[in-house]
C-alpha positions in Angstrom: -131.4 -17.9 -14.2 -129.2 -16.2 -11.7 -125.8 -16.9 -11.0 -125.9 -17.5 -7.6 -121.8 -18.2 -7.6 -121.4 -14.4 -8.7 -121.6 -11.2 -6.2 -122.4 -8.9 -8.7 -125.5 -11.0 -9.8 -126.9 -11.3 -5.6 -126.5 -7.3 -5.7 -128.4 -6.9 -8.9 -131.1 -9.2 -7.6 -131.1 -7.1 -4.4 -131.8 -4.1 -6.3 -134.0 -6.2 -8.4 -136.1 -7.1 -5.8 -136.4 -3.6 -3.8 -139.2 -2.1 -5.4 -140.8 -5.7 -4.5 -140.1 -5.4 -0.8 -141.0 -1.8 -0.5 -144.5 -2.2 -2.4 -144.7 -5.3 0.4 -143.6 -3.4 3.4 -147.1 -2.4 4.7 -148.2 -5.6 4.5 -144.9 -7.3 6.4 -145.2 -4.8 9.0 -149.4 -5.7 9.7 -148.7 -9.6 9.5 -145.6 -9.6 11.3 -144.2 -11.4 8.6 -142.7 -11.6 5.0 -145.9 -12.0 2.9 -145.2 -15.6 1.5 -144.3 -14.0 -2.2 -141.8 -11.9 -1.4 -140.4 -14.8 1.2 -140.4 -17.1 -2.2 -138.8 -14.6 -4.3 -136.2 -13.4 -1.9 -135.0 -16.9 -1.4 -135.4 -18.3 -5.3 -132.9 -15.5 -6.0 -130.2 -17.0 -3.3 -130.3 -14.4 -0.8 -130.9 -16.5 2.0 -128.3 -19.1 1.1 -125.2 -15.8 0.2 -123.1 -17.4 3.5 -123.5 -20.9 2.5 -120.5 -22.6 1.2 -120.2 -22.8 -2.0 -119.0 -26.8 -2.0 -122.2 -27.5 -0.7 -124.7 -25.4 -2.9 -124.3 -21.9 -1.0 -122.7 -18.5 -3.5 -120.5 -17.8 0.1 -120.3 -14.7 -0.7 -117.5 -12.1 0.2 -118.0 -10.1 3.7 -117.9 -6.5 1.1 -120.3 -7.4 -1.1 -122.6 -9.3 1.6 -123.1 -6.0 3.6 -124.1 -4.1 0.3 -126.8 -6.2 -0.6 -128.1 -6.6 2.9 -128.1 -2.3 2.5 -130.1 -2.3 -0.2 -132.7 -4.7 1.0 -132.6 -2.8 4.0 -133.4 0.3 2.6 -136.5 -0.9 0.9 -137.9 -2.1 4.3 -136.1 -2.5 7.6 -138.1 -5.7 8.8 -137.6 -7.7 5.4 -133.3 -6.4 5.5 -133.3 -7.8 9.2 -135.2 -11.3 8.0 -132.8 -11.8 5.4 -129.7 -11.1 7.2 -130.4 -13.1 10.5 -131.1 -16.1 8.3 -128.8 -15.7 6.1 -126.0 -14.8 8.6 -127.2 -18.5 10.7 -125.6 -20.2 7.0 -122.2 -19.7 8.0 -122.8 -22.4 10.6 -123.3 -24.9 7.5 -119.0 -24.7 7.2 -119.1 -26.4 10.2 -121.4 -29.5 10.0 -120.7 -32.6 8.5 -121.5 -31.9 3.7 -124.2 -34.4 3.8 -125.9 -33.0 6.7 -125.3 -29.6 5.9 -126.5 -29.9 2.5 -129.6 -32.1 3.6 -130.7 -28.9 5.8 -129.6 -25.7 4.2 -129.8 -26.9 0.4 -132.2 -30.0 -0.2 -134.9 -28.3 1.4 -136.4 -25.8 -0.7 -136.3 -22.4 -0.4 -134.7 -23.2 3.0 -134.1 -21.1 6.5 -132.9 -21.8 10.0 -134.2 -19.2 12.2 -132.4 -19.3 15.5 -132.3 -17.6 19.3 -129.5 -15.9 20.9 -128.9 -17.6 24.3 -128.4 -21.1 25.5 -131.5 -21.6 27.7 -132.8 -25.3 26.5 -131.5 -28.7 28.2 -130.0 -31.0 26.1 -130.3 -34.4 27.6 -127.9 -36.9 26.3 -129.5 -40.0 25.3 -128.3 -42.5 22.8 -127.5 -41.1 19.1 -128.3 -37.8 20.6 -130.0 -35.5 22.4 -133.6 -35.1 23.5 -134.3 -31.3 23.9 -136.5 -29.3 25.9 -137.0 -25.1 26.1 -139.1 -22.2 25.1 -136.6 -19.5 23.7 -136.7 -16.1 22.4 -136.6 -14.0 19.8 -136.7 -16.5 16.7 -136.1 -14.0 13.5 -138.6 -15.4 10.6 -139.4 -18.4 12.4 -142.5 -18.4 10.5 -141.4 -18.7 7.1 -138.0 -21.4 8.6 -137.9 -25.0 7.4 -135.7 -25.6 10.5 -135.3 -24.0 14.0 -132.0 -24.0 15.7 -133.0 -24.5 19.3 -129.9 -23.4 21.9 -129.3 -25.5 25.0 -127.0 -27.2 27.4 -125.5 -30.3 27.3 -127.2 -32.5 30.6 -125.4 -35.8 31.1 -125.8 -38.3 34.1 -128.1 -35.3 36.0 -125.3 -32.8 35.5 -123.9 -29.7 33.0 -121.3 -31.3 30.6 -118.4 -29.2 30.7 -116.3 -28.1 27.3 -113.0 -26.1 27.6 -113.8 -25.3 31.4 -117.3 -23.9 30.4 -120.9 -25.2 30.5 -120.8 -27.0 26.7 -123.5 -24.9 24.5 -124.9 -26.5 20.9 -127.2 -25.3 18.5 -130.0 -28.1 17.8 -131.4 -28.5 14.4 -134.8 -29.4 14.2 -137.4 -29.6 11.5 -140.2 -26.2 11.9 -142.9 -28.9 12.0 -141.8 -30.8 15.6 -141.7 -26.7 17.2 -144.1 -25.2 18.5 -143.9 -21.2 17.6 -146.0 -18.6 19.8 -146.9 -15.6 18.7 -145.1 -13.1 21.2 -143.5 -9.9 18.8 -145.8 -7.2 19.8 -143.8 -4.5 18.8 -144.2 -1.0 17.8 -141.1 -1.4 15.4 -139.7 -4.2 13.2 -142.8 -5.9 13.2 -142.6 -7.4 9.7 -139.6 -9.5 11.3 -141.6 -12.4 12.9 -139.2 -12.4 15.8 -141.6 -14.8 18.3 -140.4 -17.4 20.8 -140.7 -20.8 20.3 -141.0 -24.2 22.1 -139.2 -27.7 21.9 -140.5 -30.1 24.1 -138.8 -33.5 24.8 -137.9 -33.3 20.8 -134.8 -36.0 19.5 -132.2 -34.3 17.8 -129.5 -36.5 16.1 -125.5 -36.0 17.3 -125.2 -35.0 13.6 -127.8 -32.5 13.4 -125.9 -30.1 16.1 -123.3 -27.6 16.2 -120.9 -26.0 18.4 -122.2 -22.8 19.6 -118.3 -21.6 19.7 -115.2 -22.8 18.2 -116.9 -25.6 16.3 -114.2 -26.4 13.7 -114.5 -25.3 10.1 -115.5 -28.2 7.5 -116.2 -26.2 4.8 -115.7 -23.2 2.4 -113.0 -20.4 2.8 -112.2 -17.3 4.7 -115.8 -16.0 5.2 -116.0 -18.3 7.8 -113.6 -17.4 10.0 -115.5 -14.0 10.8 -117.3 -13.9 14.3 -120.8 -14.7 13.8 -121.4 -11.6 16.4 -119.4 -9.6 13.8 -120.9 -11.0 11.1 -124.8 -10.2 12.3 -123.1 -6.6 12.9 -121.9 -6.0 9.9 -125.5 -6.1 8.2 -126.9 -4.9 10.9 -125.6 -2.0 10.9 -126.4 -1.5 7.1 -130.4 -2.2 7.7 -129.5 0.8 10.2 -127.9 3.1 7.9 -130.4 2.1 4.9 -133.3 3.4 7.3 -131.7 6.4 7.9 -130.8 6.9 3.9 -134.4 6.2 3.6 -136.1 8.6 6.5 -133.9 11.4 4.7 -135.2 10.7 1.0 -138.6 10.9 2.3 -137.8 14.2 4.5 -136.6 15.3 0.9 -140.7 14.7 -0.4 -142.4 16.0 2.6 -140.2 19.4 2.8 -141.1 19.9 -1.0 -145.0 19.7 -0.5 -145.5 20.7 3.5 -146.1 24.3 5.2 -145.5 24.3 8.6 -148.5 26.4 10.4 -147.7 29.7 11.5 -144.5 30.0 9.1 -144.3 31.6 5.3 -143.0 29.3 2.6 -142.5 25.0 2.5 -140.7 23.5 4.9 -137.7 22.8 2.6 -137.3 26.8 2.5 -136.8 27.2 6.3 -133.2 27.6 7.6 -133.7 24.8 10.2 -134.6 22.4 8.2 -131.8 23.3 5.8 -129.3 22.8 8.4 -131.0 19.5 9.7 -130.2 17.8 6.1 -127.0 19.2 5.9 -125.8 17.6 9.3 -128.0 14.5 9.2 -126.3 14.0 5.3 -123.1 14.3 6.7 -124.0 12.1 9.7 -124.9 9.4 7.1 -121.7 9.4 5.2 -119.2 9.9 7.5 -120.6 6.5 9.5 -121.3 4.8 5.9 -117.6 5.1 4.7 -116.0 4.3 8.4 -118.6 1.1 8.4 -117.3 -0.1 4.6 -113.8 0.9 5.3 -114.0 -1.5 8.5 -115.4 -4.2 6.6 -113.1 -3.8 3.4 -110.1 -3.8 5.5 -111.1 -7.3 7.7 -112.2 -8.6 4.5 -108.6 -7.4 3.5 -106.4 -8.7 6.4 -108.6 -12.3 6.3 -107.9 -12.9 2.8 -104.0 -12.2 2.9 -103.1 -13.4 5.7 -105.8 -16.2 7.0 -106.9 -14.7 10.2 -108.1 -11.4 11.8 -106.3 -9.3 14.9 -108.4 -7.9 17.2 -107.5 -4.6 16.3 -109.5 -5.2 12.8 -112.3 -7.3 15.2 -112.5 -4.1 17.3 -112.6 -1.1 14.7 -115.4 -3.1 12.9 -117.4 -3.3 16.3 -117.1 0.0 16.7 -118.3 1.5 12.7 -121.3 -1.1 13.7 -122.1 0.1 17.0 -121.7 4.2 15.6 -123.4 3.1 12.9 -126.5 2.1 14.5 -126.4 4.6 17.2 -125.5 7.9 14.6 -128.8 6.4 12.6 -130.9 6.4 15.4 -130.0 10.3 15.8 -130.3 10.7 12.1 -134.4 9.4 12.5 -135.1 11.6 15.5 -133.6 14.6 13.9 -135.3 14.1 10.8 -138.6 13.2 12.3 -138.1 16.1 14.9 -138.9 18.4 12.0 -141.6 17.0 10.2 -144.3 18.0 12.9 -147.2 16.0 13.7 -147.2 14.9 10.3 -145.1 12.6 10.9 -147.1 11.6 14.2 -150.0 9.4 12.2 -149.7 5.8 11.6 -149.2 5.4 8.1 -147.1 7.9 7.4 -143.9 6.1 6.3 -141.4 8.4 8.6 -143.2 7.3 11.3 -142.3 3.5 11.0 -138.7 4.6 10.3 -139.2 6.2 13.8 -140.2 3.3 15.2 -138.2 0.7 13.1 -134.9 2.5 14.4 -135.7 2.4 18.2 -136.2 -1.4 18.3 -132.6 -1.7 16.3 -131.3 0.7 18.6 -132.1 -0.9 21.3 -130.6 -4.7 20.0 -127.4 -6.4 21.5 -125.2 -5.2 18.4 -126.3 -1.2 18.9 -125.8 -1.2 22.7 -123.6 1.9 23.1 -121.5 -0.1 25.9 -119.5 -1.6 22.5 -117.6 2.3 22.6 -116.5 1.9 26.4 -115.4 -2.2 25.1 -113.4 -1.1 22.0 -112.4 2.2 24.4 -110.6 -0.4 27.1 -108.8 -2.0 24.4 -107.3 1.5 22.2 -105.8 2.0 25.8 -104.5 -1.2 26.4 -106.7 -2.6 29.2 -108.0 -6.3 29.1 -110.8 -6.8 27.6 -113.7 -9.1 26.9 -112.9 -10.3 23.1 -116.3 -12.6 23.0 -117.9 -9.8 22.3 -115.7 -8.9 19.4 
């Protein structure tokens, strides 16, 4: 049985598992969703619960060794890496509901995942014991295989906003998969396998208990993971799925360069100069932004750890090795697909869903290049805004 307290064993099973995911990949990316044995195997092995406390049945894993298995997941299949690391990422908000509760959601349930969405667009009407809630939100990562869906609203009280700290007050809702309605909206070219649909809550109870602080909710359980942004947090393995794409669109470059040649040249397409030169710079691309992304993380994981709390300087260097990350990967792909010529044009050839899998994570909140100009502004001592870090 794995050892679900120990980090070692959750990046064996990883590895384990990625000949699993890859051999599933075609058939996550045609259903839009992890094929229900993979889903079972992935969570049986305590992925989906690494940023659970441990005090309540979770491994909580360290930040280091969380992005490293969320890599190699990543590189067996983009959509599955993203599934995994969105639920699992949501766990961390089990430090900060009441054990019972907590425990009754994340770890009583089997094989358990909250899917959630990003912004605060349900109402949340108060009403005795709790709130009734009432939305259709977006972009619900692996609703489809959740026990629970965290719907995202504002507090309404006597026909008005409720106000928290001078802002409208924002809470995640809890609420079991069966009282949600999901609609099938992800029609994408990219990251299919993801599942990321909207959903709908309509007039649904959800107990005070049962919700959460969107921000500065305070910390129950477990240690130091806890105190890392969840932004940050989702970044930091996001920018891993990234990279593992692009580690993966190069090893396949490697197979098609050895067998392909290109019309209207002499010799395979590994023995032409350009392509030659593409690997060399696209390798290099890779590395550089792999060992700037784990020297971010080891050194927040560092600072946290030792002292109890993280300056924005580590907060900001860590934004920016996830945003570079992302972005150089997304370059990385197009120069790689660039010169595989139309043969990498065809659905099913596997470069071309790296092509596509890239340009939908490219184009998500934690790649958006506007993170350089943020992290920028701060390096030169302007003001900045640190909710985004």
């Amino acid at each position: 049985m794995t050892d679900l307290s120990s980090p070692l064993s959750l990046l064996e099973s990883a590895r384990r598992l990625a000949p699993m995911v890859r051999e599933n990949a075609d058939a996550t990316d045609a259903n839009r969703e992890l094929p229900r044995p993979l889903f079972e195997a992935l969570a049986d092995a305590g992925l989906f619960h690494m940023c659970v406390p441990r005090e309540i049945g979770g491994s909580e894993i360290d930040f280091p060794t969380y992005v490293r298995v969320i890599e190699e997941i990543g590189k067996a299949d983009a959509s599955t890496g993203w599934a995994v690391n969105q639920g699992t990422t949501f766990g961390t908000f089990a430090a900060r509901m009441q054990r019972n509760v907590a425990r009754a959601i994340w770890i009583d349930t089997p094989r358990s995942v909250v899917a959630n969405t990003p912004g605060p667009t349900a109402k949340a009407v108060v009403v005795p014991g709790g709130y009734r809630v009432t939305g259709r939100q977006p972009f619900s990562t692996g609703c489809r295989h959740a026990s629970w869906i965290a719907a995202h609203g504002q507090i309404a009280e006597n026909g008005e906003v409720r106000q928290r700290n001078g802002q409208p007050e924002a809470r995640y809702f809890l609420i079991p998969v069966g009282e949600v309605e999901l609609l099938d909206t992800w029609h994408t070219r990219g990251m299919r396998g993801t599942g990321t649909h909207h959903f709908e809550v309509k007039d649904v109870f959800v107990p005070e208990e049962r919700t959460v602080y969107t921000k500065g909710a305070p910390q129950v359980s477990g240690g130091p993971r806890y105190k890392i942004p969840l932004t940050l947090g989702f970044a930091g393995g996001d920018a891993m799925i990234a990279l593992g794409v692009a580690r993966s669109c190069i090893d396949a470059f490697f197979e098609l360069a050895g067998s392909k040649t290109p019309r209207y040249v002499k010799g395979l397409l590994r023995e032409q100069p350009v392509a030659q030169f593409a690997v060399g710079k696209c390798e290099a691309w890779l590395r550089s932004c792999r060992a700037f992304l784990v020297e971010a993380v080891g050194e927040l994981w560092d600072e946290l750890t030792s002292t109890g709390d993280l300056t924005l300087e580590r907060r900001a260097t860590l934004r920016l090795a996830s945003t570079h990350a992302i972005q150089t990967a997304g370059r990385i792909v197009e120069e790689i697909y660039r010169h595989c010529g139309a043969t990498a044009a065809f659905d099913g050839n596997i470069i071309q869903r790296y092509f596509q899998d890239i340009h939908v994570i490219t184009q998500h909140v934690q790649g958006r290049v506007a993170h350089y100009e943020l992290v920028g502004q701060h390096w030169l001592g302007l003001p900045i805004d640190e909710t985004r870090l």
